[in-house]
C-alpha positions in Angstrom: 0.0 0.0 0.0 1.3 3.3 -1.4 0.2 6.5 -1.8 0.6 8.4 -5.3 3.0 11.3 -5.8 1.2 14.4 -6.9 2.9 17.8 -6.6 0.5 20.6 -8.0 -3.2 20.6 -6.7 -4.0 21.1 -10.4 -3.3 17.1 -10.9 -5.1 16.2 -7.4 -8.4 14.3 -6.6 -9.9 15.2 -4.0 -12.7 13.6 -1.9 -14.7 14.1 1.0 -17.8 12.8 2.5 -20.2 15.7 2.2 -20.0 19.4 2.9 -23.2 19.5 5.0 -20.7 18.7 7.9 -18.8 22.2 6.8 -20.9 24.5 9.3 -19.8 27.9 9.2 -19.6 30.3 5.5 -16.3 30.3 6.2 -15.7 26.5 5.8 -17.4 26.7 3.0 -16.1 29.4 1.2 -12.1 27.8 2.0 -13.1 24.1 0.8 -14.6 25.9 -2.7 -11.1 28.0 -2.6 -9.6 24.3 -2.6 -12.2 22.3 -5.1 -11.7 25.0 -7.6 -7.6 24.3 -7.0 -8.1 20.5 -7.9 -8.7 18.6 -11.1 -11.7 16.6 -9.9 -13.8 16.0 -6.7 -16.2 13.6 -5.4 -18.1 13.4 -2.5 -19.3 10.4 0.2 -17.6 7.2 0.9 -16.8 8.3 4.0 -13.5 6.2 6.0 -13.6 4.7 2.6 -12.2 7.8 1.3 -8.7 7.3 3.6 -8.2 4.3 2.5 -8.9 5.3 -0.9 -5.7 7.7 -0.1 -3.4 5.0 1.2 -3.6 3.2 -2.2 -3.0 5.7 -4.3 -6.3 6.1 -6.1 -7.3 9.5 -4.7 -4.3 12.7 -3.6 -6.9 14.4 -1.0 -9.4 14.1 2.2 -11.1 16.9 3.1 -13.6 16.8 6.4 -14.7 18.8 8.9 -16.3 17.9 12.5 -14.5 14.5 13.1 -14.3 13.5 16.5 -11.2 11.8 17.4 -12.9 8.4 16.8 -13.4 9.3 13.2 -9.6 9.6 12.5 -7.6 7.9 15.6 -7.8 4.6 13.2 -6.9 6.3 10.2 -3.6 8.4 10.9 -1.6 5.2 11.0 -2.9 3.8 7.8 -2.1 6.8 6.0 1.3 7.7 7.4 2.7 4.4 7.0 1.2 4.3 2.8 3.5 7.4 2.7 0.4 10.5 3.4 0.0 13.5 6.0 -2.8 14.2 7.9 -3.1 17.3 10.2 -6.0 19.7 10.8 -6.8 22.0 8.0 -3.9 23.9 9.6 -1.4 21.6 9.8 -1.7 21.1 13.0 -2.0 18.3 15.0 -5.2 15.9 13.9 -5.9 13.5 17.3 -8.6 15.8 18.3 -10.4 15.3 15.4 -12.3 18.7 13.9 -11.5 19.8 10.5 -9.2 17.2 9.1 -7.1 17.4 5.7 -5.3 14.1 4.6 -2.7 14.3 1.9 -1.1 11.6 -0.2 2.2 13.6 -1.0 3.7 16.4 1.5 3.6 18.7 -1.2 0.2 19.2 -2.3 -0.5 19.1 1.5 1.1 22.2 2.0 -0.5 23.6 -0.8 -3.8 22.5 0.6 -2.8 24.2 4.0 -2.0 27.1 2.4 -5.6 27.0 0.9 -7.5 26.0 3.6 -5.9 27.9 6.7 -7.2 31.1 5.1 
């Protein structure tokens, strides 16, 4: 299990379960910055989606209110395929909340960049 290089967000997929978890305008408005940065999007699927990261077959993750349940499993899954995950702000994801999983450590800092406003 491996995830896929991808350096520009231009070349990234990007997935996430659905933005009616995105509760404030100003989630909103920073995840469109970020969809409109990528070459395709697609939403549900859920912890599917991570794991859909650590094979390769999708660059990004994108949720928001997570509790830590939601991710504890996932972090290890991901990190050891090769992929980051932090909060939208690159900090640190344990505590679940707005979550951004990245296949390749550059388009995650790109996706921070967009997403930490």
């Amino acid at each position: 299990m491996r995830t896929r290089a991808c350096a520009k967000l231009g070349d990234a997929l990007l997935a996430t379960t659905s933005t009616d978890f995105f509760t404030t305008e100003e989630e909103h408005r920073r995840f469109a910055a970020l969809t409109r940065a990528v070459r395709l999007r697609r939403f549900g699927g859920d912890c599917y989606n991570y794991c859909m990261l650590a094979l390769g077959h999708i660059d990004l993750v994108v949720e928001a209110g997570l509790k830590p349940f939601d991710i504890l499993p996932l972090i290890p899954i991901i990190e050891r395929a090769g992929g980051v995950v932090t909060t939208w702000e690159g900090g640190d994801p344990r505590s679940g909340g707005r979550i951004l999983a990245a296949g390749d450590a550059r388009i995650h800092a790109a996706a921070v960049r967009v997403l930490s406003g």
